[in-house]
C-alpha positions as CSV (number, residue, x, y, z in Angstrom):
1,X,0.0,0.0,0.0
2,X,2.8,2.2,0.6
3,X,4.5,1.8,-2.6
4,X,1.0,2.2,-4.3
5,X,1.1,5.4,-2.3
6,X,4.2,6.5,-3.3
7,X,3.6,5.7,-7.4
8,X,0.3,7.3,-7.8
9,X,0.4,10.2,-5.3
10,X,-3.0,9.3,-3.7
11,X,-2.3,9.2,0.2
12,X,-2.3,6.0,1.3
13,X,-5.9,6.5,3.5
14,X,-7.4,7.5,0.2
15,X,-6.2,4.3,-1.2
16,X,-8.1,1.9,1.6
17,X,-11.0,4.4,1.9
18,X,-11.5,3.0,-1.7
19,X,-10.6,-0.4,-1.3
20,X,-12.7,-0.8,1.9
21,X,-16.2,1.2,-0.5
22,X,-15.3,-1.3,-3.1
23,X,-15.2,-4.5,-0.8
24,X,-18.6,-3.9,0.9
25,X,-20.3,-2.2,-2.2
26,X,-23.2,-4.7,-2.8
27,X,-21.9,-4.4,-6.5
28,X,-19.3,-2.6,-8.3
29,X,-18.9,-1.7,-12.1
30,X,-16.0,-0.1,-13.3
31,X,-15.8,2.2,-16.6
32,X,-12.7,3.6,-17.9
33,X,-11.6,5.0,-21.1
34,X,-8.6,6.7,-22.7
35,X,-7.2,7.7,-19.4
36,X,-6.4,4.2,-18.7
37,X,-5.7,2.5,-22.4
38,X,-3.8,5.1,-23.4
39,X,-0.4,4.7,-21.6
40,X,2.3,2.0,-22.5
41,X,1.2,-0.6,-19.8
42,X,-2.3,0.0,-20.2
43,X,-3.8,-3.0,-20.9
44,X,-2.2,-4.4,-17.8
45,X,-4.2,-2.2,-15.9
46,X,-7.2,-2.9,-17.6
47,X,-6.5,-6.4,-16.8
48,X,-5.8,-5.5,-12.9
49,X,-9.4,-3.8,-12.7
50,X,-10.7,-7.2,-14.2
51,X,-8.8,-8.6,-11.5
52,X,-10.2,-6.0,-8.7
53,X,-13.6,-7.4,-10.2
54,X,-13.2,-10.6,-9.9
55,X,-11.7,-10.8,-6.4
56,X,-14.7,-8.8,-5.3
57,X,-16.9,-10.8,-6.8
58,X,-18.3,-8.1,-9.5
59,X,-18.9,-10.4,-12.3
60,X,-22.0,-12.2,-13.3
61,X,-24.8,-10.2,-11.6
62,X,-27.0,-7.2,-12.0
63,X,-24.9,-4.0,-11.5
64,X,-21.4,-5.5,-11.5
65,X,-18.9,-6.1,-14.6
66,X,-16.0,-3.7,-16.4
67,X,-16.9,-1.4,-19.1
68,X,-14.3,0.2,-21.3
69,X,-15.5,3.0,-22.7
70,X,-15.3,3.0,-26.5
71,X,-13.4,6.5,-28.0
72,X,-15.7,6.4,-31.2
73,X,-19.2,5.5,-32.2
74,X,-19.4,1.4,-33.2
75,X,-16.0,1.1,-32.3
76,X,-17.3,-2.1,-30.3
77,X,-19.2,-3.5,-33.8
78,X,-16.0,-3.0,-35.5
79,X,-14.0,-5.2,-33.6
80,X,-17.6,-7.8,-32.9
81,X,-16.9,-8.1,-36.8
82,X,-13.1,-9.2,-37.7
83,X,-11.5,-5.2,-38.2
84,X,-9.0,-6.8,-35.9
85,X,-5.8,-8.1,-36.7
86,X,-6.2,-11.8,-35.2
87,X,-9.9,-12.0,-35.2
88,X,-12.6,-13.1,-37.5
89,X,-16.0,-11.7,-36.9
90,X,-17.3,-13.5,-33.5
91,X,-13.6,-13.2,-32.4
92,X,-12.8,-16.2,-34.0
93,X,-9.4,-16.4,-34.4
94,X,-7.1,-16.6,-37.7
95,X,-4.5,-18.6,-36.0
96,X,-6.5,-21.8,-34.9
97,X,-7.5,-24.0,-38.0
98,X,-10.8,-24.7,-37.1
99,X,-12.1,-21.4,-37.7
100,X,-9.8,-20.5,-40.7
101,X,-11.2,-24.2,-41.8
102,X,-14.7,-22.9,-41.1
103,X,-14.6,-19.6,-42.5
104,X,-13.1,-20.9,-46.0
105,X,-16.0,-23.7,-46.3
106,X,-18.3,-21.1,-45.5
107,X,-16.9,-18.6,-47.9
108,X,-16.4,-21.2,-50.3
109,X,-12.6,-20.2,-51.2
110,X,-9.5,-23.0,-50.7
111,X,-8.6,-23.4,-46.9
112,X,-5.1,-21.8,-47.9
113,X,-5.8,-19.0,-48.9
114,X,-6.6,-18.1,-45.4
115,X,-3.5,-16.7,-43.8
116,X,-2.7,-18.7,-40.1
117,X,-0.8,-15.6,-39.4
118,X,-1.8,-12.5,-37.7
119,X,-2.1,-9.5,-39.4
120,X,-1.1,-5.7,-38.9
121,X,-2.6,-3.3,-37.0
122,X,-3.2,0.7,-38.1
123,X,0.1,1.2,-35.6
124,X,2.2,-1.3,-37.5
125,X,1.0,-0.9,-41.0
126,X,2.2,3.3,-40.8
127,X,5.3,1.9,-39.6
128,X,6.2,-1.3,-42.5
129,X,4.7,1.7,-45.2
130,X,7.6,4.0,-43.9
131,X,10.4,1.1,-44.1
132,X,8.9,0.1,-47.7
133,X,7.4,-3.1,-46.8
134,X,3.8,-1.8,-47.0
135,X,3.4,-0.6,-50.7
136,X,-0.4,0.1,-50.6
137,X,-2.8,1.6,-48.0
138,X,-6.5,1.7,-48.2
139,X,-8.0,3.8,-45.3
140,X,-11.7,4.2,-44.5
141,X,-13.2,6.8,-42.0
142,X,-9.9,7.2,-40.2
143,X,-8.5,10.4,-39.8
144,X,-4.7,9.0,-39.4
145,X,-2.7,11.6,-40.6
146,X,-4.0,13.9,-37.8
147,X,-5.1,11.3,-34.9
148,X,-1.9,8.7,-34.8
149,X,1.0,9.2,-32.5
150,X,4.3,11.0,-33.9
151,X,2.4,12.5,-36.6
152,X,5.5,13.0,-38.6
153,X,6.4,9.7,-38.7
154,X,2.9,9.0,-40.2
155,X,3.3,11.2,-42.8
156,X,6.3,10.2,-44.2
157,X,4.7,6.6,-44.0
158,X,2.0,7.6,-46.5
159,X,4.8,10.0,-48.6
160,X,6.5,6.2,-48.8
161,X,3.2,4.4,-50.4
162,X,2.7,3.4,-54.0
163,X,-0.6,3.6,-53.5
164,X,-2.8,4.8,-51.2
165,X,-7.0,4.8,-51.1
166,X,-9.0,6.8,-48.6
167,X,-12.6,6.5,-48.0
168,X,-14.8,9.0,-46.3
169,X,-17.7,11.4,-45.6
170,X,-15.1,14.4,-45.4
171,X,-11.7,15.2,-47.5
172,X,-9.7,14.8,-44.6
173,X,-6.7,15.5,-44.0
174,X,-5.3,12.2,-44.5
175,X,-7.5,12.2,-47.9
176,X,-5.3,15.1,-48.9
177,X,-2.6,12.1,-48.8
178,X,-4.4,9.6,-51.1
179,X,-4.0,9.0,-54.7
180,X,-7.8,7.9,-54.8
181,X,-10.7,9.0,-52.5
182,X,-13.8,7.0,-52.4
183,X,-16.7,9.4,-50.9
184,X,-18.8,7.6,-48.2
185,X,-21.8,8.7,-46.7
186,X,-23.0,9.4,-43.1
187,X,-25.1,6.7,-40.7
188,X,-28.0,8.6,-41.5
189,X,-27.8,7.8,-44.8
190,X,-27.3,4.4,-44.9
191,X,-28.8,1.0,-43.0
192,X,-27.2,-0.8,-40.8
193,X,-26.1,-1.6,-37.0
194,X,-24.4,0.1,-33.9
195,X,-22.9,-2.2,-30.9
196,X,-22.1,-0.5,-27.8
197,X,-19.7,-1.2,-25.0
198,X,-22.3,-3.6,-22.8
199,X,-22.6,-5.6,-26.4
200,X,-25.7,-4.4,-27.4
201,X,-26.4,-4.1,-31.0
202,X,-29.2,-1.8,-32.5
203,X,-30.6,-1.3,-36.0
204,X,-30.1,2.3,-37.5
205,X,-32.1,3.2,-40.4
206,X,-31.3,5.4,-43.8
207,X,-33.2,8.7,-43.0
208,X,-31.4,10.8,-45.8
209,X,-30.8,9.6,-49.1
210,X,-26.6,10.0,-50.0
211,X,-25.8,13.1,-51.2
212,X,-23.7,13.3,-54.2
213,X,-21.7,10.2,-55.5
214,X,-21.1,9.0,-51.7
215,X,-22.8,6.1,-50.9
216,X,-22.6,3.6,-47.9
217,X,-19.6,2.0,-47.3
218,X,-20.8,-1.6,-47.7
219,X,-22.0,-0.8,-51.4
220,X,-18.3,0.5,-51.7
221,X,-16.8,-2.7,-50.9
222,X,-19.1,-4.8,-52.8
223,X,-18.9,-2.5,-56.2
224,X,-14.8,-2.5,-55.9
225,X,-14.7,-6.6,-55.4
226,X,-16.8,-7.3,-58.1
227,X,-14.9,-5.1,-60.5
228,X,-11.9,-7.3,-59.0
229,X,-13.6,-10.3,-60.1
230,X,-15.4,-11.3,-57.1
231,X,-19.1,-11.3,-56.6
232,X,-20.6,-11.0,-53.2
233,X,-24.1,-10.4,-54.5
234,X,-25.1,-8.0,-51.5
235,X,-27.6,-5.7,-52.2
236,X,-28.5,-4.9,-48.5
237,X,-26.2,-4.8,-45.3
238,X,-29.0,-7.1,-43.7
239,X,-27.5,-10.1,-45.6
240,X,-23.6,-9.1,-44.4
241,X,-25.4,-9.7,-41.3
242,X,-27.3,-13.1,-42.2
243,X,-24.1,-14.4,-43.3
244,X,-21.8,-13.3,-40.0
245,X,-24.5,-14.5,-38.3
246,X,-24.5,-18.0,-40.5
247,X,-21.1,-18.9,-39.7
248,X,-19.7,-16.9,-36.2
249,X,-20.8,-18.9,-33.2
250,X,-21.0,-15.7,-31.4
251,X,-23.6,-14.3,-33.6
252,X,-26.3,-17.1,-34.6
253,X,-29.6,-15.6,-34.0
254,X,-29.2,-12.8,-35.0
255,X,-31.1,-10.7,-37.6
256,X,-32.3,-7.5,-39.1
257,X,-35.9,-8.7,-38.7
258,X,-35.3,-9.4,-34.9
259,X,-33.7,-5.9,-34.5
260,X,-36.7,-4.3,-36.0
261,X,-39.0,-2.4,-33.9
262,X,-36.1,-0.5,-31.9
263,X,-35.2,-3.9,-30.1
264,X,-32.1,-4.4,-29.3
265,X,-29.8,-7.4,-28.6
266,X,-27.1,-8.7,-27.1
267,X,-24.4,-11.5,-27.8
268,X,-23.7,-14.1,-27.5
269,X,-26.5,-15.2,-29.5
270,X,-28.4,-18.5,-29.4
271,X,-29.9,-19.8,-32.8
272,X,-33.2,-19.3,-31.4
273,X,-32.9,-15.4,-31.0
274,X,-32.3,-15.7,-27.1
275,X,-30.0,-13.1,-26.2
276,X,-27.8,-12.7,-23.2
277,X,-27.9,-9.2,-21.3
278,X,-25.5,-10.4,-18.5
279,X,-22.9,-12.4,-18.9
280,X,-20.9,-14.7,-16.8
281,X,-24.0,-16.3,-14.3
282,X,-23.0,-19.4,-14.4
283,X,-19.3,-20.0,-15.9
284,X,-16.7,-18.3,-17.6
285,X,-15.8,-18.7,-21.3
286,X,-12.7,-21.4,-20.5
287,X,-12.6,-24.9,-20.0
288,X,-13.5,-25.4,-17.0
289,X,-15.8,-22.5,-16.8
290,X,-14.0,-20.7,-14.2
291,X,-12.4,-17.4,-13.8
292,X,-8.7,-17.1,-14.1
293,X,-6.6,-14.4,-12.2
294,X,-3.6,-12.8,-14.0
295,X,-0.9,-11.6,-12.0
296,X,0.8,-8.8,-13.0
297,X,3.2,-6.6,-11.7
298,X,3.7,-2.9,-11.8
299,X,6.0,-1.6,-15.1
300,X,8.1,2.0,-15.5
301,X,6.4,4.1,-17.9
302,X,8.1,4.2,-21.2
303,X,8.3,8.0,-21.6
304,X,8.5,9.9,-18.1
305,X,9.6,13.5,-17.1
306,X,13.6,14.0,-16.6
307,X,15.8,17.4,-15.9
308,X,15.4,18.8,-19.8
309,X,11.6,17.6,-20.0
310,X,10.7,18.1,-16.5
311,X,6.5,18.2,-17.1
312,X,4.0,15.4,-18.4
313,X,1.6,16.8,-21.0
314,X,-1.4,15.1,-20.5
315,X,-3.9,15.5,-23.3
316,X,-8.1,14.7,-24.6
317,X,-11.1,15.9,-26.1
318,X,-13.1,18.6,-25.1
319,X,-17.0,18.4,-24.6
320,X,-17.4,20.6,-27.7
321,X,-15.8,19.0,-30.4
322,X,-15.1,15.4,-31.7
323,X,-11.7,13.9,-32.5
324,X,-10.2,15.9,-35.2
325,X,-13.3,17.9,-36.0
326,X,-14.0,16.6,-39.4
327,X,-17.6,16.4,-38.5
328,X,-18.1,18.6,-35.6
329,X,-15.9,22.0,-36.9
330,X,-18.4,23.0,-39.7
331,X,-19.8,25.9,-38.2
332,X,-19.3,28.6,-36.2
333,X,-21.5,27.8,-33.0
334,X,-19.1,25.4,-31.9
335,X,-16.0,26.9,-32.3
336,X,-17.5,30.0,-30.5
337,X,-16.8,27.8,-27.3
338,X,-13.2,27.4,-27.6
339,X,-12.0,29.3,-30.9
340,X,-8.4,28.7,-30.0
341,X,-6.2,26.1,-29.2
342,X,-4.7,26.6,-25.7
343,X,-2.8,24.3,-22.9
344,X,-4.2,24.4,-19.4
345,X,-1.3,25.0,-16.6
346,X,-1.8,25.5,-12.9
347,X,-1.8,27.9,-10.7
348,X,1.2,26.3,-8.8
349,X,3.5,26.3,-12.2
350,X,1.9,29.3,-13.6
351,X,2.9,31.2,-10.2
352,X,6.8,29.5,-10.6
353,X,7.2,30.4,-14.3
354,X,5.2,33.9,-14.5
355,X,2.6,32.5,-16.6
356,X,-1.1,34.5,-16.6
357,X,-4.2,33.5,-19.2
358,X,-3.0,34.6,-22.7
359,X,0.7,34.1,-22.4
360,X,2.3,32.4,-25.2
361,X,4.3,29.1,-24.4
362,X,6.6,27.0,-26.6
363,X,5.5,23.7,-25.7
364,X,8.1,21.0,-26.8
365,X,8.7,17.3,-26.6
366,X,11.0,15.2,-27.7
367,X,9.7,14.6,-31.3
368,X,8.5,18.3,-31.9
369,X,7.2,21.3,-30.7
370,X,4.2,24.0,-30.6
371,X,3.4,27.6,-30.1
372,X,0.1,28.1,-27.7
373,X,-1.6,30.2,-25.1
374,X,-2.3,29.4,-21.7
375,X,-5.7,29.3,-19.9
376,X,-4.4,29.1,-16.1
377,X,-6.9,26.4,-14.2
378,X,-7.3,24.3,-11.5
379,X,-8.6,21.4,-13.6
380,X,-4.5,20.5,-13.4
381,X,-2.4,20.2,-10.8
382,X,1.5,20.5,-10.3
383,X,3.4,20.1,-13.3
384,X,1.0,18.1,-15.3
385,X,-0.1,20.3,-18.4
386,X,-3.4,19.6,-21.0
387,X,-4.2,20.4,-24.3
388,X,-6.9,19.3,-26.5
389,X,-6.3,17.1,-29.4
390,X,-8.7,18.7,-31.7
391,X,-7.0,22.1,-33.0
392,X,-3.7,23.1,-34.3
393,X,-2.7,22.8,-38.4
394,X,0.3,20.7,-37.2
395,X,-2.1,19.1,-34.4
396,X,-1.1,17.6,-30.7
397,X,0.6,14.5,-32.6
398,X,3.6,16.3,-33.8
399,X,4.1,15.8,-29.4
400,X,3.7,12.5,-29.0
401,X,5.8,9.7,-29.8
402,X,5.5,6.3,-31.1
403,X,6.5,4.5,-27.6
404,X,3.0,2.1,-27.4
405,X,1.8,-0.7,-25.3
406,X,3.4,-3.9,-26.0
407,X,0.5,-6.0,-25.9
408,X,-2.2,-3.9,-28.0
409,X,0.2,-1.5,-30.1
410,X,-1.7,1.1,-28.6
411,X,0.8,4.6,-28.5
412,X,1.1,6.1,-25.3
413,X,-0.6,9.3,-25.8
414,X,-0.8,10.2,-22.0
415,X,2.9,9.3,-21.6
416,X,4.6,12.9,-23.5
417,X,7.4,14.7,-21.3
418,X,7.6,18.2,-22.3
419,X,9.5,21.1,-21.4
420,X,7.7,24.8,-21.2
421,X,9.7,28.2,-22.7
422,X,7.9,31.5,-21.6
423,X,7.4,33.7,-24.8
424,X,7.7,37.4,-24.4
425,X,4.4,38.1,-26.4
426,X,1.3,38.0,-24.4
427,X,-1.7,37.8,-25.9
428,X,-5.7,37.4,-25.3
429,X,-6.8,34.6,-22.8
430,X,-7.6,31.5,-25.6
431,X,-11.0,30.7,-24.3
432,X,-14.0,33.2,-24.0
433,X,-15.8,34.0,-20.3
434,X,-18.6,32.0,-21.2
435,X,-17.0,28.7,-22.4
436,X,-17.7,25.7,-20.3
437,X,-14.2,24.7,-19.1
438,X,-15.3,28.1,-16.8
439,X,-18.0,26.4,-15.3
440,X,-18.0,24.6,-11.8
441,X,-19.2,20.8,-12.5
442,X,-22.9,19.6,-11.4
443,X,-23.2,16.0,-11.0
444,X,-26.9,14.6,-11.8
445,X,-28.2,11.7,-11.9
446,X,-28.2,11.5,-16.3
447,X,-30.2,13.5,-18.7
448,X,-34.2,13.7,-17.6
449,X,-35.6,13.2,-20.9
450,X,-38.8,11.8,-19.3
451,X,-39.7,15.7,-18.2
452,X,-39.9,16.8,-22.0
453,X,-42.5,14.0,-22.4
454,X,-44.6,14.9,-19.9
455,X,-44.9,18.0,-21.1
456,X,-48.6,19.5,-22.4
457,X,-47.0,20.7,-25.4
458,X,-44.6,17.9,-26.2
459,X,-45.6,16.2,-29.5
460,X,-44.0,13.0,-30.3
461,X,-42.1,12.9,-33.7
462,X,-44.4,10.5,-36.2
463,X,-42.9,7.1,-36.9
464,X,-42.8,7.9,-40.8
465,X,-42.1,11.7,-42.1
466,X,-41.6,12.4,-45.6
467,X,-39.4,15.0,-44.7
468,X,-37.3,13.7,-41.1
469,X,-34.8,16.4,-41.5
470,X,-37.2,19.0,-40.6
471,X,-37.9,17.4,-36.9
C-alpha cells in the first residue's frame, strides 16, 4: 500500500478508503476509457481492474462487470466483426485452423488461402509503409494523418506508399494524402447496426438519401470486389449480417428482422434469437468454466519526465468537439466555445514560471514542438499540463511519440514529457468567459428526458415523415 502510495500520489488512506467502499459495495462496475488505455502498460491495468472485479466478486450479476469505454461510435461493432488483426467476426481467431477451416468452407474459397498468421494493425501498417514493406494503403473513415502518435512519422509513411486509397464522408486530412478518394456517406444515410460497450447491438435506419456520389460503405466494398472479379451479391447490409451471423458462433440468431421495432440485442446469441444481457451467471468462457486471475506486476512508464523535459503533458477531447473535428468543426456555433487552441497549466507552475491567461508558451517534446496560449486552471495540478487534441494545423501528434503498449500496439498518448519556454508576447486569454471549461461541475443523476414528455405541449415525432430532417 505504501508503494502504491508512493507511485500514484493518492495518500495512502485514500487508497483503503476506496478499497474498503469497493469490498462492501453490494456491487461494483468499473468504466474507464482513454485515461487508462492510453499509456504503454495499459492493458495491464485494464486487466488489474478485471482482476479487482473478480476478487470482489463483480462479475456475473445485475450492477457489477467492467466497461471500457469506447473512444468512437461502433468502435465495439467493428472489432464484434473481424477489423482486428487476429480476429474473424465473432472473435474467431485466424491462428487456430478450425475457424480459418470454417470460414473458407463457409466462404467457399480453398482453406489456404486463409492466412494462419496474424495481421497488422493501423500502428504497425504506418510503420512497414515507412520502411517500404507496405506498398499500398486503403484507409476508411480514419483520420490517421491527424489522430496517430508522432504524426511526422505517419506522414512520411504515407509519402512512402505506392498507392494509397481513402474512403470518407469528409476530404480529410489524411484524404489530402491519397491517390484515390472514395466518398462515403454518413449513418443517417445508410442502414445498418451500432454495438455499444455492454454488447448491445441496435438497428439504425437510412433517413437521408446519400448526397452526391457518396454512398454507404458496404456498397463500396461490394462494387470494388466485383470489379476485381469477385461477386458478393449483397444488395442490402441485412445479408452481411445473415451471413456473419451464419457462420460466427458468437452471432447465430441474429437478424435484421429481430432488430426491427427498436429492439435491441445482445451476444452471444443463441440460434433461437435468445439473447444474453448479462454475462458470466454461471461459468466463464474457458474450460473449466472458471475465472482465471492474471498476475501482474507494476511496469516503469516508457516516456516519463527527466531534468530537460521536466513536465508530463497530459492530453483529450473537449465536450465541444469530436476527435479531429471533421464532423463537428463545420460551423461557427461550436467553435465559438473554444476558438483557440490553448494548454491548461496551474496555478502552482503558472505562479513559478510567470505564466497568466493569454501568455504564449513554446510547448516542446522530444519529437517536436508547438506555439500556444495558456488558460491558467485548477482542472490540473502541479506540473501536469493539458491540451486538447482537436485544434492546431500541425495538431497535438507532432508531441507524442511512437512509444505504445506492448501488448495492444496502442501509443502512449498520456505518456509525453515536455518542457515549457515562456514567450515574451502576451496575448488574449484563448477561451471566451462563457466557455464551459469556466464552469463549476454539477453531478446529476443523467439526462431527464422523461420531463420533456410529460410535457402538455410535447408532440411525439411521427414514426414515418416524408421529410425527417425537418424534426
Amino acid at each position: 500500500m505504501d508503494f502504491a502510495a508512493e507511485v500514484t500520489g493518492i495518500a495512502k488512506e485514500a487508497l483503503i478508503e476506496a478499497a474498503e467502499l469497493i469490498g462492501q459495495a453490494e456491487s461494483v462496475c468499473l468504466l474507464w476509457a482513454m485515461g487508462i488505455t492510453q499509456h504503454s502498460h495499459g492493458s495491464d491495468t485494464s486487466t488489474a481492474l478485471s482482476n479487482l472485479l473478480l476478487v470482489t466478486g463483480n462479475y456475473g450479476r445485475p450492477g457489477t462487470g467492467g466497461y471500457p469505454m469506447r473512444g468512437h461510435n461502433n468502435v465495439q461493432g467493428a472489432s464484434d466483426f473481424g477489423c482486428l488483426k487476429n480476429m474473424y467476426p465473432g472473435y474467431e481467431k485466424v491462428t487456430e485452423e478450425k475457424y480459418r477451416d470454417k470460414w473458407a468452407k463457409a466462404w467457399g474459397v480453398p482453406k489456404e488461402r486463409l492466412p494462419l498468421e496474424k495481421g497488422n494493425d493501423n500502428f504497425t501498417m504506418v510503420q512497414k509503409a515507412r520502411e517500404g514493406s507496405v506498398k499500398a494503403m486503403y484507409i476508411i473513415g480514419e483520420e490517421t494523418a491527424f489522430s496517430d502518435a508522432n504524426s511526422r512519422n505517419v506522414h512520411s509513411g504515407f509519402e512512402n506508399l505506392d498507392f494509397m486509397v481513402v474512403q470518407d464522408i469528409f476530404l480529410s486530412r489524411t484524404a489530402q494524402f491519397a491517390d484515390v478518394v472514395l466518398p462515403a456517406c454518413p449513418s443517417v444515410e445508410k442502414d445498418g447496426t451500432f454495438t455499444n460497450t455492454e454488447r448491445r447491438i441496435q438497428r439504425f435506419y437510412e433517413v437521408l438519401p446519400p448526397l452526391g456520389d457518396s454512398r454507404p460503405d458496404w456498397q463500396i466494398f461490394t462494387d470494388l470486389a466485383r470489379r476485381m472479379g469477385y461477386d458478393w451479391g449483397y444488395t442490402h447490409p441485412s445479408q452481411i449480417m445473415d451471413e456473419a451471423a451464419g457462420i460466427a458462433t458468437m452471432f447465430q440468431g441474429i437478424s435484421y428482422e429481430r432488430l426491427e421495432g427498436w429492439q435491441s440485442l445482445f451476444w452471444p446469441m443463441q440460434s433461437d434469437g435468445s439473447t444474453t444481457p448479462l454475462l458470466y451467471t454461471e461459468r466463464f468462457h474457458t474450460d473449466d468454466g472458471k475465472a482465471v486471475l492474471f498476475p501482474l506486476e507494476w511496469k516503469q512508464p516508457a516516456e516519463a519526465a527527466d531534468d530537460e523535459y521536466d513536465i508530463m503533458l497530459d492530453n483529450g477531447r473537449m465536450l465541444e468537439q469530436f476527435q479531429a473535428t471533421n464532423q463537428t468543426g463545420r460551423g461557427p456555433r461550436i467553435w465559438s466555445q473554444a476558438p483557440n487552441w490553448f494548454v491548461e497549466v496551474s496555478p502552482e507552475l503558472a505562479a513559478e514560471r510567470g505564466i497568466e491567461d493569454g501568455t504564449w508558451l513554446k510547448i516542446s517534446s522530444r519529437r517536436g514542438s508547438v506555439e500556444v496560449r495558456a488558460t491558467v486552471t485548477e482542472r490540473v495540478a502541479g506540473k501536469t499540463l493539458f491540451m486538447p487534441i482537436h485544434q492546431g494545423k500541425p495538431g497535438l501528434n507532432l508531441l507524442t511519440g511512437e512509444h505504445h503498449d506492448p501488448d495492444v500496439n496502442t501509443p502512449a498518448y498520456k505518456e509525453t514529457a515536455v518542457k515549457l519556454e515562456v514567450l515574451a508576447e502576451k496575448g488574449e486569454p484563448p477561451l471566451p468567459s462563457n466557455s464551459f471549461r469556466h464552469a463549476k461541475r454539477t453531478p446529476n443523476e443523467g439526462v431527464p428526458v422523461e420531463v420533456k414528455w410529460y410535457r402538455d405541449d410535447y408532440v411525439a415525432p411521427p414514426a414515418q415523415a416524408p421529410h425527417p430532417e425537418r424534426y
